[in-house]
KOLGUBA-588874 format. One record per residue (C-alpha): residue in one letter; x, y, z negated; residue number from 1. Coordinates in Angstrom, 1 decimal, decimal comma, m for minus. Example, Ala and Ser with C-alpha at 12.3 -4.5 7.8 and 13.67 -1.06 7.14 Angstrom:
<sites>
site resn->A&xx->12,3&yy->m4,5&zz->m7,8&resi->1 $
site resn->S&xx->13,7&yy->m1,1&zz->m7,1&resi->2 $
</sites>
This chain:
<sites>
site resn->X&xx->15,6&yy->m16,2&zz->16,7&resi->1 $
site resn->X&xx->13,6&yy->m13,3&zz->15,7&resi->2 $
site resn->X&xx->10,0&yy->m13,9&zz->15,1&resi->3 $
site resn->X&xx->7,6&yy->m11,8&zz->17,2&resi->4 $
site resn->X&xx->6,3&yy->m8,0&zz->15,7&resi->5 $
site resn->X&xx->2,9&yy->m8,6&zz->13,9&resi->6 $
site resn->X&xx->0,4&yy->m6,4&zz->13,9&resi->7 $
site resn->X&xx->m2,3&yy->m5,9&zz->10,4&resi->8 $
site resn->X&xx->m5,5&yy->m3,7&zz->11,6&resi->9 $
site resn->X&xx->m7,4&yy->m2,2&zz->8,9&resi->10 $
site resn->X&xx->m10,5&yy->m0,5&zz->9,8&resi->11 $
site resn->X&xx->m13,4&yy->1,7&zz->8,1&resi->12 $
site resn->X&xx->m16,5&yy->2,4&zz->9,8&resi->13 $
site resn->X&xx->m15,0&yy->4,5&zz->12,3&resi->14 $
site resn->X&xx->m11,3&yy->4,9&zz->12,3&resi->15 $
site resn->X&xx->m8,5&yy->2,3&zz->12,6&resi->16 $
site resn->X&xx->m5,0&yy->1,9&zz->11,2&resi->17 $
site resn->X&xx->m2,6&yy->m0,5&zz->12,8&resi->18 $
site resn->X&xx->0,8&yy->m1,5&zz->10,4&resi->19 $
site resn->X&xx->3,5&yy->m2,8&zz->12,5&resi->20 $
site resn->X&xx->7,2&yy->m2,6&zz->13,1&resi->21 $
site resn->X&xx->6,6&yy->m0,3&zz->16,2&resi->22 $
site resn->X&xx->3,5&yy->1,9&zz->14,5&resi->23 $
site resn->X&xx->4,1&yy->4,8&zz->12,4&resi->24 $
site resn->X&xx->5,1&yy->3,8&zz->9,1&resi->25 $
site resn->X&xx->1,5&yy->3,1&zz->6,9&resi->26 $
site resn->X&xx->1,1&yy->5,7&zz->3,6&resi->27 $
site resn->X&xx->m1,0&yy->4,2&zz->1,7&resi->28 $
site resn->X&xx->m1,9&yy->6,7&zz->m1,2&resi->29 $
site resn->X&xx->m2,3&yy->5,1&zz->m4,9&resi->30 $
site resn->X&xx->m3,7&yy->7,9&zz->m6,8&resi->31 $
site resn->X&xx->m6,8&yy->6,6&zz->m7,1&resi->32 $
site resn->X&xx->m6,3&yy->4,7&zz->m10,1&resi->33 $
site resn->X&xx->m7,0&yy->5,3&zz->m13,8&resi->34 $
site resn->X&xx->m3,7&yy->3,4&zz->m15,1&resi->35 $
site resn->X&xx->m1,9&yy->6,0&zz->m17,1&resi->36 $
site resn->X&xx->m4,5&yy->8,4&zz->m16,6&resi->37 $
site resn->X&xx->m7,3&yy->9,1&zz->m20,0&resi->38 $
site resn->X&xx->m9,0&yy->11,8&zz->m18,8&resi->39 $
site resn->X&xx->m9,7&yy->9,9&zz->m15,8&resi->40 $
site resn->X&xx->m10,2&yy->7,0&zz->m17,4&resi->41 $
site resn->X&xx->m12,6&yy->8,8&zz->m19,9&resi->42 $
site resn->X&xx->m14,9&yy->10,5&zz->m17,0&resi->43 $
site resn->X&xx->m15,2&yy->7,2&zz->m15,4&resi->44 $
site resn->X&xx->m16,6&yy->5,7&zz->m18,5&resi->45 $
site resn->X&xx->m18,7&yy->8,3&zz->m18,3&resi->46 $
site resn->X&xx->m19,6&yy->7,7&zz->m14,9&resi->47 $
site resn->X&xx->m18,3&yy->10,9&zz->m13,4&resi->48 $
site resn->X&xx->m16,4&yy->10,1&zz->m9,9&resi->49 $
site resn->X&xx->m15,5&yy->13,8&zz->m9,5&resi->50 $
site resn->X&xx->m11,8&yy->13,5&zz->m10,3&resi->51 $
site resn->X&xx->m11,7&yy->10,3&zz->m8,2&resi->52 $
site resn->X&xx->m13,3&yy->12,9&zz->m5,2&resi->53 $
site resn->X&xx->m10,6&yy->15,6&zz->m5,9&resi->54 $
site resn->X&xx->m7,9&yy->12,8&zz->m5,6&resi->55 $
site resn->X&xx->m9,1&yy->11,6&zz->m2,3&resi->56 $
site resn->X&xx->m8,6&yy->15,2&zz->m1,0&resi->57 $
site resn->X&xx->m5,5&yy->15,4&zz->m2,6&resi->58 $
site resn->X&xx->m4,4&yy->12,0&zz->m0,8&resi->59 $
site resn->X&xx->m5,8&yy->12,9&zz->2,7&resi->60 $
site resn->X&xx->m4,3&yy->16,2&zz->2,9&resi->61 $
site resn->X&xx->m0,9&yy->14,8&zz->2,0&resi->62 $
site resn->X&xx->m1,1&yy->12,5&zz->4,9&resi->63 $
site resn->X&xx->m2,1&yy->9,5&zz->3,8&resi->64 $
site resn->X&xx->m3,4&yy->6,5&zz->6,3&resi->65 $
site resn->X&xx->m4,8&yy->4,4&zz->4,0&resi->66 $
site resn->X&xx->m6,5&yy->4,6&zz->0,2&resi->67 $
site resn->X&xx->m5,9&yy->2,3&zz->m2,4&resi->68 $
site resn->X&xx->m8,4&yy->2,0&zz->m4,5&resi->69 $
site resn->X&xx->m8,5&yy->0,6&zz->m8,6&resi->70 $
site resn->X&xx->m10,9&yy->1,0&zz->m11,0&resi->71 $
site resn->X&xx->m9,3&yy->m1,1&zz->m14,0&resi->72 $
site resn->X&xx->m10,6&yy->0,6&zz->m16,9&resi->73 $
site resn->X&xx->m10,9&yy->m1,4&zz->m20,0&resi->74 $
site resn->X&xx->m14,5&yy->m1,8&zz->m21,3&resi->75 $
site resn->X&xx->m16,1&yy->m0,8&zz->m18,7&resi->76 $
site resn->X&xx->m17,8&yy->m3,0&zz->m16,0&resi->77 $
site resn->X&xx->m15,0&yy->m2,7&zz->m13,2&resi->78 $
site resn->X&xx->m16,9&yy->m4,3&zz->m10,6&resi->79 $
site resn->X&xx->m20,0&yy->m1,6&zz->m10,6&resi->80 $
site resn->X&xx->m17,3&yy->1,0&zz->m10,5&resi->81 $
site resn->X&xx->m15,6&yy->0,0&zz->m8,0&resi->82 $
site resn->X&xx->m18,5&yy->m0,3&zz->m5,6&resi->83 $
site resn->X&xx->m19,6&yy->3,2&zz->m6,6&resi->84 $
site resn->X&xx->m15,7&yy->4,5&zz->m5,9&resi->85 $
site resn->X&xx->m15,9&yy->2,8&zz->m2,5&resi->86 $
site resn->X&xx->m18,7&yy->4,0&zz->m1,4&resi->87 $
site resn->X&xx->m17,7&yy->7,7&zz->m2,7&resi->88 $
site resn->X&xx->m15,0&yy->7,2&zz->m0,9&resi->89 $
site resn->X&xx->m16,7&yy->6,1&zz->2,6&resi->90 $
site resn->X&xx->m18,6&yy->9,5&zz->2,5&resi->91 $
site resn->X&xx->m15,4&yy->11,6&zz->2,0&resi->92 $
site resn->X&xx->m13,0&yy->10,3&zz->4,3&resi->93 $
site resn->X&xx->m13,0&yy->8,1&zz->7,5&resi->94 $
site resn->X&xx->m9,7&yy->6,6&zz->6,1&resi->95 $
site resn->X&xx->m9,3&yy->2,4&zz->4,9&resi->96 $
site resn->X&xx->m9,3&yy->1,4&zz->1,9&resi->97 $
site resn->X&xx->m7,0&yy->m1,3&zz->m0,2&resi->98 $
site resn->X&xx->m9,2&yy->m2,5&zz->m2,8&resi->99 $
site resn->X&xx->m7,1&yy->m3,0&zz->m5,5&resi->100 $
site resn->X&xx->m8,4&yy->m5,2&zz->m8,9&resi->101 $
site resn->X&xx->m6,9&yy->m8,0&zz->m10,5&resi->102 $
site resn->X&xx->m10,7&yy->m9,5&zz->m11,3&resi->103 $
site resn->X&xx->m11,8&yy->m11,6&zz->m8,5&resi->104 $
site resn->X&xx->m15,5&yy->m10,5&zz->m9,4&resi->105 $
site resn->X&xx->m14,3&yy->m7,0&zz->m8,5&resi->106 $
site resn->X&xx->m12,7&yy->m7,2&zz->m5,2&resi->107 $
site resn->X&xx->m15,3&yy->m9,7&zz->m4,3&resi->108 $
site resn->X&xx->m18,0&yy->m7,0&zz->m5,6&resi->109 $
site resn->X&xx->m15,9&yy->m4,0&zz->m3,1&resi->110 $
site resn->X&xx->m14,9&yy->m6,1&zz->m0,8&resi->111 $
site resn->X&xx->m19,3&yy->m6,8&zz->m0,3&resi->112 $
site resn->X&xx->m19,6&yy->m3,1&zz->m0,6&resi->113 $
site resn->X&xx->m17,3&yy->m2,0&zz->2,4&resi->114 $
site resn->X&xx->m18,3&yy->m1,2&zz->5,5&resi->115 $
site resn->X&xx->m14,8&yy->m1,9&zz->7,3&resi->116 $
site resn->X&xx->m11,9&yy->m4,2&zz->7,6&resi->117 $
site resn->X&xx->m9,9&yy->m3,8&zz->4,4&resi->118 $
site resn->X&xx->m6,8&yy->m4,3&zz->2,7&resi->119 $
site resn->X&xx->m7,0&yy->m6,6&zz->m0,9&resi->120 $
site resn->X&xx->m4,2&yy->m5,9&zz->m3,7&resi->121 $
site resn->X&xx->m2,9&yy->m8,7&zz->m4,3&resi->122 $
site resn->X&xx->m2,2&yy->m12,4&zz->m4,7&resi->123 $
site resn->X&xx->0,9&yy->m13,7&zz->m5,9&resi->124 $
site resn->X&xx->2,4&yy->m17,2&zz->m5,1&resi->125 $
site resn->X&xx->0,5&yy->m19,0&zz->m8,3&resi->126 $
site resn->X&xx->m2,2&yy->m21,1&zz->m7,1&resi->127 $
site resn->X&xx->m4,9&yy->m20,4&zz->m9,4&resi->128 $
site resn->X&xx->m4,3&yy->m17,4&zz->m8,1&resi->129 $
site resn->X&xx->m4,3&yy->m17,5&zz->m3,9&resi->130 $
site resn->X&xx->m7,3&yy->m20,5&zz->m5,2&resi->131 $
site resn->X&xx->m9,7&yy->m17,7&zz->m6,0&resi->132 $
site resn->X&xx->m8,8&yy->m14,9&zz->m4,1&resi->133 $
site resn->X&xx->m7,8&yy->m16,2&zz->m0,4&resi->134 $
site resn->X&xx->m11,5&yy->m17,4&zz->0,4&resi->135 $
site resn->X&xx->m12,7&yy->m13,7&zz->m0,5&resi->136 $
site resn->X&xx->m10,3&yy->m12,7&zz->2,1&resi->137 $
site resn->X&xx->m10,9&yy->m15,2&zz->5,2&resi->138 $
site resn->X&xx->m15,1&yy->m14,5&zz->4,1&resi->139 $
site resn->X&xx->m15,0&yy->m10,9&zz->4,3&resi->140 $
site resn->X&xx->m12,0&yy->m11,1&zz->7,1&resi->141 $
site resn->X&xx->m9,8&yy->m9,2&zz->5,0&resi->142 $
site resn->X&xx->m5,7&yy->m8,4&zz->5,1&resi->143 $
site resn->X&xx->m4,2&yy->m9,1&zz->1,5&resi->144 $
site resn->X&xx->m1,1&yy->m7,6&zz->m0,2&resi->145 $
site resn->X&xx->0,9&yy->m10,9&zz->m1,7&resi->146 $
site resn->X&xx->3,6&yy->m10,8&zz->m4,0&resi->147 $
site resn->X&xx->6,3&yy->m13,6&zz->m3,8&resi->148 $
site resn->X&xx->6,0&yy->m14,7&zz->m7,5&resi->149 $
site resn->X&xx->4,8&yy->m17,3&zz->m9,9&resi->150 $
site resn->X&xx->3,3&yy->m18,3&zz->m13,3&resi->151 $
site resn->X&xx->7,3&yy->m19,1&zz->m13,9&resi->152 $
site resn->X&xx->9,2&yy->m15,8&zz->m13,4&resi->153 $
site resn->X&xx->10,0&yy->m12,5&zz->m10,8&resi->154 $
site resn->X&xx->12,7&yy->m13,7&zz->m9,0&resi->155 $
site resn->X&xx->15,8&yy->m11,9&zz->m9,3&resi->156 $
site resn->X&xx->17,4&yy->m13,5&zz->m6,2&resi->157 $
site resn->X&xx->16,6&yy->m13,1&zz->m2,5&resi->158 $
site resn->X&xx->16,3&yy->m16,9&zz->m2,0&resi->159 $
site resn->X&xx->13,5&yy->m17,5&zz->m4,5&resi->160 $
site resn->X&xx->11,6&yy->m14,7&zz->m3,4&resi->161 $
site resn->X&xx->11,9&yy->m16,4&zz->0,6&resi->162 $
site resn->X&xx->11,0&yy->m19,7&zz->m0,9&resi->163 $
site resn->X&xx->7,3&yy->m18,3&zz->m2,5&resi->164 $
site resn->X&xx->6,7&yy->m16,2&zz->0,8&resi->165 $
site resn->X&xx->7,3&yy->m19,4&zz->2,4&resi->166 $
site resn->X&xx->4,5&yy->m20,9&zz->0,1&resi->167 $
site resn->X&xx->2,1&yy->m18,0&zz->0,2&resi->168 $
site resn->X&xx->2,3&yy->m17,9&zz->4,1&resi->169 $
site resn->X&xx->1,5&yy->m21,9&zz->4,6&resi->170 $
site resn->X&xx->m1,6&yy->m21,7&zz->1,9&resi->171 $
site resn->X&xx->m3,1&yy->m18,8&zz->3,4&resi->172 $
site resn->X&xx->m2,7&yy->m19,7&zz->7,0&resi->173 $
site resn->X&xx->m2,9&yy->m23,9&zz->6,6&resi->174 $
site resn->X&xx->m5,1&yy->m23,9&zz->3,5&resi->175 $
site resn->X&xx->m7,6&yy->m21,3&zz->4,2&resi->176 $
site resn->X&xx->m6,9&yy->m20,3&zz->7,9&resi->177 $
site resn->X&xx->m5,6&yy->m16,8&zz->7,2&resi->178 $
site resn->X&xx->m4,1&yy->m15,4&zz->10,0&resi->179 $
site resn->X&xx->m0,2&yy->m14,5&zz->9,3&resi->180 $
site resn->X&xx->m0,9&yy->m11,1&zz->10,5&resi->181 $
site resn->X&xx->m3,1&yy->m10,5&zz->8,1&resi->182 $
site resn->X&xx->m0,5&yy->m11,2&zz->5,6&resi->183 $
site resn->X&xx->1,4&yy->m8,2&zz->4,0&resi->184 $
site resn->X&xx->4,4&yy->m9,0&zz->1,9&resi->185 $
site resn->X&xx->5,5&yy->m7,2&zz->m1,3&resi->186 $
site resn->X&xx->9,3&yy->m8,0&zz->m1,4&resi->187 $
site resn->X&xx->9,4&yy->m7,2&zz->m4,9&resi->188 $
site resn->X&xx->11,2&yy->m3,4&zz->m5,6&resi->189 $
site resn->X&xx->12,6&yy->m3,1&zz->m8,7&resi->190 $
site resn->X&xx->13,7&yy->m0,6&zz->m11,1&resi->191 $
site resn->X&xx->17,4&yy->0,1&zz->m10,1&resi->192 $
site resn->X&xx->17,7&yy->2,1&zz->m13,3&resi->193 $
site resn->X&xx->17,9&yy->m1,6&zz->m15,2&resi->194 $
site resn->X&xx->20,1&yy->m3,3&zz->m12,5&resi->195 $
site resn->X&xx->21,7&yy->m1,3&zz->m10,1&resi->196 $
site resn->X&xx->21,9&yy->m4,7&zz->m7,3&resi->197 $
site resn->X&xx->18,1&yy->m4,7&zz->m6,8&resi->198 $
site resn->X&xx->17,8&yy->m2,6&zz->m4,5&resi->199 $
site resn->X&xx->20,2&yy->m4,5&zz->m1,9&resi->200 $
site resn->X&xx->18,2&yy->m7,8&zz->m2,8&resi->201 $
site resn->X&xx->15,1&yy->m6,4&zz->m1,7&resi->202 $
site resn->X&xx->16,4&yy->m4,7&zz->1,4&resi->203 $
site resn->X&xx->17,7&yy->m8,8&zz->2,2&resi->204 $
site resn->X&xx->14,4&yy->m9,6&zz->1,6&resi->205 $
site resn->X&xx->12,7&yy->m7,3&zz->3,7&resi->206 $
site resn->X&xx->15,1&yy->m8,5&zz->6,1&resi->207 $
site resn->X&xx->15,1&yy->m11,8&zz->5,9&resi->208 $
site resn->X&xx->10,3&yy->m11,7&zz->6,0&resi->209 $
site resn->X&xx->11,0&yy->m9,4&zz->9,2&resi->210 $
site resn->X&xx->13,4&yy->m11,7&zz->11,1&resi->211 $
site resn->X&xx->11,7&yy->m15,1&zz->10,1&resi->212 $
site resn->X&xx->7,9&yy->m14,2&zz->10,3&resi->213 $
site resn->X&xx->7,5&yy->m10,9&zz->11,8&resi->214 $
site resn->X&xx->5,5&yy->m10,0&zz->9,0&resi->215 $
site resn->X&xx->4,2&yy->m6,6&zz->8,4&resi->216 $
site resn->X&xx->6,1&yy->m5,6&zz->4,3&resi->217 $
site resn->X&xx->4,9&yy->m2,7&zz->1,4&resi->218 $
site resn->X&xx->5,6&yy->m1,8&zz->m1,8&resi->219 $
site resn->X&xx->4,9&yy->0,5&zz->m4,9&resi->220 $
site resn->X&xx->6,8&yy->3,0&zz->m3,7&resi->221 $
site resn->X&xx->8,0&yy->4,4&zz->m7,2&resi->222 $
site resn->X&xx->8,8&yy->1,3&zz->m9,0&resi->223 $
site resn->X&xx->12,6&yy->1,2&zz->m7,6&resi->224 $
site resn->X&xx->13,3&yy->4,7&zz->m9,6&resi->225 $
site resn->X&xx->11,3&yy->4,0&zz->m12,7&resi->226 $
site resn->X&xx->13,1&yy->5,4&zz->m15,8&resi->227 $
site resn->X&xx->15,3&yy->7,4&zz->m13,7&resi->228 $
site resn->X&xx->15,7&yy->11,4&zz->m13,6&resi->229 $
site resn->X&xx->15,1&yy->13,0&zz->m10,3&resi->230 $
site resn->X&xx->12,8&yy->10,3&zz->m9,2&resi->231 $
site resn->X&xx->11,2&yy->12,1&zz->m6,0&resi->232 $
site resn->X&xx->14,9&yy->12,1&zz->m4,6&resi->233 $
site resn->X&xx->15,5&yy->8,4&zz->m5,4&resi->234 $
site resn->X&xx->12,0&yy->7,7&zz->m3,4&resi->235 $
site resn->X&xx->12,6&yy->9,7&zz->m0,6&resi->236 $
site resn->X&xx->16,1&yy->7,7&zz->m0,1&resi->237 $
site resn->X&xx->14,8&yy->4,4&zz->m0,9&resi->238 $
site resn->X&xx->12,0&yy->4,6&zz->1,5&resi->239 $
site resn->X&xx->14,0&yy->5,3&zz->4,9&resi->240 $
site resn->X&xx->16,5&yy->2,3&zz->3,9&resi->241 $
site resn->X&xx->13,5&yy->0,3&zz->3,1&resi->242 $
site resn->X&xx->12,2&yy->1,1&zz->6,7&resi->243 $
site resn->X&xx->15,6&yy->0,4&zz->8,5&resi->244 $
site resn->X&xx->15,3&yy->m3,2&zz->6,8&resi->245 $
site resn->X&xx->11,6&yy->m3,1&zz->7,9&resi->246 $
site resn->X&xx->9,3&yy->m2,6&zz->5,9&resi->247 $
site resn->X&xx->5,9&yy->m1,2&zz->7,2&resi->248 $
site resn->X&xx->3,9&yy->0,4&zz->4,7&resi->249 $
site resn->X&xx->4,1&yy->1,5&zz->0,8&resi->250 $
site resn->X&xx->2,1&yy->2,4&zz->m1,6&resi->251 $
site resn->X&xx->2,8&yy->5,9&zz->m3,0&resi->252 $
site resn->X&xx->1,3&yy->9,6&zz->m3,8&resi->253 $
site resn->X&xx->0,8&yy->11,3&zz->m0,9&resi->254 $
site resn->X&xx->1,0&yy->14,6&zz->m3,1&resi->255 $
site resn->X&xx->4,6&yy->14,8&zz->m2,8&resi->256 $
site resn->X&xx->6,2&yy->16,2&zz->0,3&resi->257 $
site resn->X&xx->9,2&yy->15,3&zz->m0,6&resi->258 $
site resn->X&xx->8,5&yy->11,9&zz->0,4&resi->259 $
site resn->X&xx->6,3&yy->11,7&zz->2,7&resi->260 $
site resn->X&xx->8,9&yy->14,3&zz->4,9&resi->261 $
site resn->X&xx->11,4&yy->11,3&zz->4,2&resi->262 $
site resn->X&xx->8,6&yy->8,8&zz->5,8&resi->263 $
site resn->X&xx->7,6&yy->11,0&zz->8,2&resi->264 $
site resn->X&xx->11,7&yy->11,8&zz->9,4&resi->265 $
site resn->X&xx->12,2&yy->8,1&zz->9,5&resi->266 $
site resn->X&xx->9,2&yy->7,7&zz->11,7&resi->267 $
site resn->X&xx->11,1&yy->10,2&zz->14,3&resi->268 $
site resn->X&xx->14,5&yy->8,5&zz->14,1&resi->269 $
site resn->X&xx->13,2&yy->5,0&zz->14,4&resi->270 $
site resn->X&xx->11,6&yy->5,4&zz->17,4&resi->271 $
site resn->X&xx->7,9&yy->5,8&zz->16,1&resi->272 $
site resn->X&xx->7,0&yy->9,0&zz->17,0&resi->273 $
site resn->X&xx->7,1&yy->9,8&zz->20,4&resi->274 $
site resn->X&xx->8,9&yy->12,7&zz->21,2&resi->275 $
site resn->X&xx->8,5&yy->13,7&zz->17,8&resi->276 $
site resn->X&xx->4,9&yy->14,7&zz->18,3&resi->277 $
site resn->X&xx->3,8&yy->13,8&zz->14,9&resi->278 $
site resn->X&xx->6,7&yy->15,6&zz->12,9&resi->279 $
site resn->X&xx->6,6&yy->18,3&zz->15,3&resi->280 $
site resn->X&xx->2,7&yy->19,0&zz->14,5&resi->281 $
site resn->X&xx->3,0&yy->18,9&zz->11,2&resi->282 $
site resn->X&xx->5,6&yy->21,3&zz->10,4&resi->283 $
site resn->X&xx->3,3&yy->23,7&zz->12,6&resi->284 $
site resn->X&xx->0,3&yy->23,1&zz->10,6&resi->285 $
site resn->X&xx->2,4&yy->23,8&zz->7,8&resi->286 $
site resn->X&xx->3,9&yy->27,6&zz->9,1&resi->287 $
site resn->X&xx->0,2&yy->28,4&zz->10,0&resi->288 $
site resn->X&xx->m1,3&yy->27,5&zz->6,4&resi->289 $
site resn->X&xx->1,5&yy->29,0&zz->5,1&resi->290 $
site resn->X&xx->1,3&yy->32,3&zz->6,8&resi->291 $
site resn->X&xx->m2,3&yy->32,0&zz->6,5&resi->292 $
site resn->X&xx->m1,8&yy->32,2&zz->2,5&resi->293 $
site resn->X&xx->0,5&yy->34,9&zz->2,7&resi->294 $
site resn->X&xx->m1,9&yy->37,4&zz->4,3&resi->295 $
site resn->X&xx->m4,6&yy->36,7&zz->1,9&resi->296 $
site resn->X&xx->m2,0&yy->36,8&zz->m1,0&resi->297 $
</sites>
């Protein structure tokens, strides 16, 4: 038997974003993050948030529905920064925010600073971990991103990976009285350029969350094409098979059409976008900016 749809709401002050099987798939953008990134990472030592506004346009043009939001930038104090991002970011955009930080002092510090419902990244199945983190969520009535492995390994097999959902899902909801909506599961996508069977063990997995739980699924969008050429086109299929499995959300750069059309297109064939509305709109906004350019060009 199929467990019912569930349905995560994220809010901000004034706008809400509902993930769910029957919603629009969720784009959450990840540029917003220094990892990789030392000019960034050098202006906000600095202080200087200015790039972090330009990427926030960049990610809300691109279509976007939620932000995510890091600030890990060694020697620097990532809690202060991350409450100066956030609010940045509340005065730019009505969008949600996923507060993304691996130190507990930092997405407590955020999650303090918010004014909205948001979306914590992440918790994995180790219990030190979900220990810390998990109250922070049911005390600021959070969602939380959690990632079904352990102090032990990343499980390779489908099976495993069920096994720590299982165990994340009875902490959070019998442990710390987390509702199971407000879980959202990362099934794990891994690079397919090391083992070309990963991606059909996620897709099972994805599956298997959907069917047994209803629950709502993301990812990091690029991670199944790392160290592959021609990685856009790899995203922009991987996606779409992702959503036919089920998954509800991903977190990815909203700067690339590419992908978000593949999103987007799924959207329309699945069933999410009535009458095509959505994808119909868009593509209009698009010949209108585009002819706009050309007769200033």
């Amino acid at each position: 038997m199929t467990a019912p749809l569930r349905h995560t709401v994220l809010r901000s002050a004034t706008k809400e974003v509902v993930i769910g099987a029957d919603k629009p798939f969720c784009v959450i953008g990840e540029r917003i993050n220094p990892t990789g990134r030392p000019v960034l990472q050098a202006a906000l030592r600095e202080g200087d948030l200015s790039i972090v506004a330009k990427d926030v346009a960049a990610q809300v043009a691109g279509g976007a529905d939620v932000l995510d939001i890091n600030m890990g930038v060694p020697l620097t104090d990532e809690a202060e920064l991350l409450v100066k991002a956030i609010r940045m970011v509340q005065e730019l955009t009505d969008l949600p925010i996923c507060i993304d930080s691996s130190v507990v002092e930092a997405l407590e510090a955020g999650l303090a600073a918010y004014q909205g419902r948001a979306l914590v990244n992440s918790i994995t199945a180790e219990d030190d971990r979900m220990a810390a983190i998990l109250p922070l969520v049911k005390k600021y009535d959070a969602a939380v991103v959690a990632l079904p492995n352990d102090e032990d390994e990343i499980p390779m097999e489908a099976e495993k990976r069920i096994a720590l959902t299982e165990k994340i899902v009875r902490v959070a909801t019998e442990e710390y009285g987390i509702a199971v909506e407000d879980i959202v599961i990362d099934p794990l996508a891994m690079p397919i350029g090391a083992d070309s069977t990963v991606g059909g063990v996620t897709l099972d997995v994805i599956r298997q969350i959907r069917e047994r739980w209803g629950l709502n699924t993301t990812c990091g969008a690029s991670n199944v094409s790392f160290g592959m050429p021609g990685r856009h086109a790899i995203n922009a299929a991987w996606l779409p098979l992702a959503m036919s499995a089920g998954m509800t959300s991903a977190i990815m750069d909203a700067r690339t059409p590419q992908i978000v059309d593949a999103v987007r297109a799924a959207d329309l064939l699945l069933g999410n976008d009535e009458w095509g509305m959505s994808w119909i709109g868009t593509h209009r906004a698009r010949q209108a900016a585009e002819a706009a350019a050309a007769g200033t060009a």
